[in-house]
N, C-alpha and C positions, 0 to 999 in steps of 0.2 A: 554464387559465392555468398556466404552467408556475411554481416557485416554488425549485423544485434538483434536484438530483440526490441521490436516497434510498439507493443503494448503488451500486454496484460488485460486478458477478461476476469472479472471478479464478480461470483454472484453473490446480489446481495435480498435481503431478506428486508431494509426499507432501505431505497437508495438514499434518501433525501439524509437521512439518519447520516450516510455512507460520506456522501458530498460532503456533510460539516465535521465531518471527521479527518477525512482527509485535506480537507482545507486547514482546519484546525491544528493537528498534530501534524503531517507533514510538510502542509504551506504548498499543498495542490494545488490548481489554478482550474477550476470547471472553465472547458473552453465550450463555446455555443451555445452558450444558458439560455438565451433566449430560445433557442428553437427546443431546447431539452423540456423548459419549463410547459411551452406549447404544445408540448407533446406530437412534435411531429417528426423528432429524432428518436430511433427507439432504445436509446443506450446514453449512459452521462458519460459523456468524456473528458478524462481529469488527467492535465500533465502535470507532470512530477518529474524537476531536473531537465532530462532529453527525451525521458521515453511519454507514454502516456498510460492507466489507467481506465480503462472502459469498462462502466458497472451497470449489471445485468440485472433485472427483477429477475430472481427467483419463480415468481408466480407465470411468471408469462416470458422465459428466454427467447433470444432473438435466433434466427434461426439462419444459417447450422448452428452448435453448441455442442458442447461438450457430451456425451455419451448419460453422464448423469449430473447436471449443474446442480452445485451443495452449497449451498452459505455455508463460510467456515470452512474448506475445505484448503485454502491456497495457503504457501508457505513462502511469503517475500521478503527476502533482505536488500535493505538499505544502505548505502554507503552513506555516513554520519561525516562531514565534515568540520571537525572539532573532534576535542575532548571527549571519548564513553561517560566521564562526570557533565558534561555538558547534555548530554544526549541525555542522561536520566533525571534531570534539574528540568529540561523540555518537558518531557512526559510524565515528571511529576506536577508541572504547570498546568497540566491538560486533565489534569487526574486522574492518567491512564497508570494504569498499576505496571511493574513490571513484573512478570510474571519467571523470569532466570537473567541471573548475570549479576554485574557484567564476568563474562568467562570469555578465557583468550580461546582464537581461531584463526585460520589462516583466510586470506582474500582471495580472491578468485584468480587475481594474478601470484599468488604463493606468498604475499606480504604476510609478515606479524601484522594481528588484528585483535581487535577486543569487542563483543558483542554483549548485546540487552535485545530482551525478547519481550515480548508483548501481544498486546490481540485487538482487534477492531470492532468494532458492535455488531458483526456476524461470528465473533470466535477466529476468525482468520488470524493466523501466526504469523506476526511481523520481525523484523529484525533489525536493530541500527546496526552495523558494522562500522566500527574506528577505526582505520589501518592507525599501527602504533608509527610515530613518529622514528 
């Protein structure tokens, strides 16, 4: 029986770039730095919320992997806790553009929602979702 989703592989094109972005703009938490920086983990892995984040070099994916690993390829939404005017006052702090929004949407449980799109230093498509109060 299925219960979530445990991570997210994302390739990326510099992870280091990847790490201070998602630290940055979403307030990721790189867990195992030390053994990441040492190079004796072959993936960074970055929680976020519950779940986790594990990013890929591009140049050299770990292996199994994805059929064709692409920087910029993955399409993740966010559950934005706060205001969508909150969420874009965030990612204009960061001076991450927003790229659509905010435009209303339903949540994955059928809520009114309101979302803001965006993108990462591979092109990957982000998304805050605000379910509407």
């Amino acid at each position: 029986m299925i219960s979530g989703f445990d991570h997210l592989a994302v390739t990326c094109t510099d992870v280091d770039a990847s790490i201070a972005f998602y630290e940055q703009v979403l307030g990721a938490r790189l867990l195992h730095a030390e053994h990441w920086r040492a190079g004796s983990m072959p993936v960074a892995l970055m929680n976020v919320g519950a779940q986790n984040l594990s990013l890929h070099r591009a140049a050299s994916p770990v292996r199994p992997h994805a059929t064709s690993p692409t920087p910029g390829a993955v399409d993740l939404c966010l559950r934005w806790e706060g205001t969508i005017d909150a969420a874009i006052a965030h990612l204009g702090a960061h001076g991450v553009e927003v790229i659509e929004g905010p435009v209303a949407r339903r949540s994955s449980d059928d809520r009114p929602a309101t979302s803001v799109y965006f993108r990462d230093p591979d092109g990957n498509l982000l998304e805050f979702l605000a379910v509407d109060p």
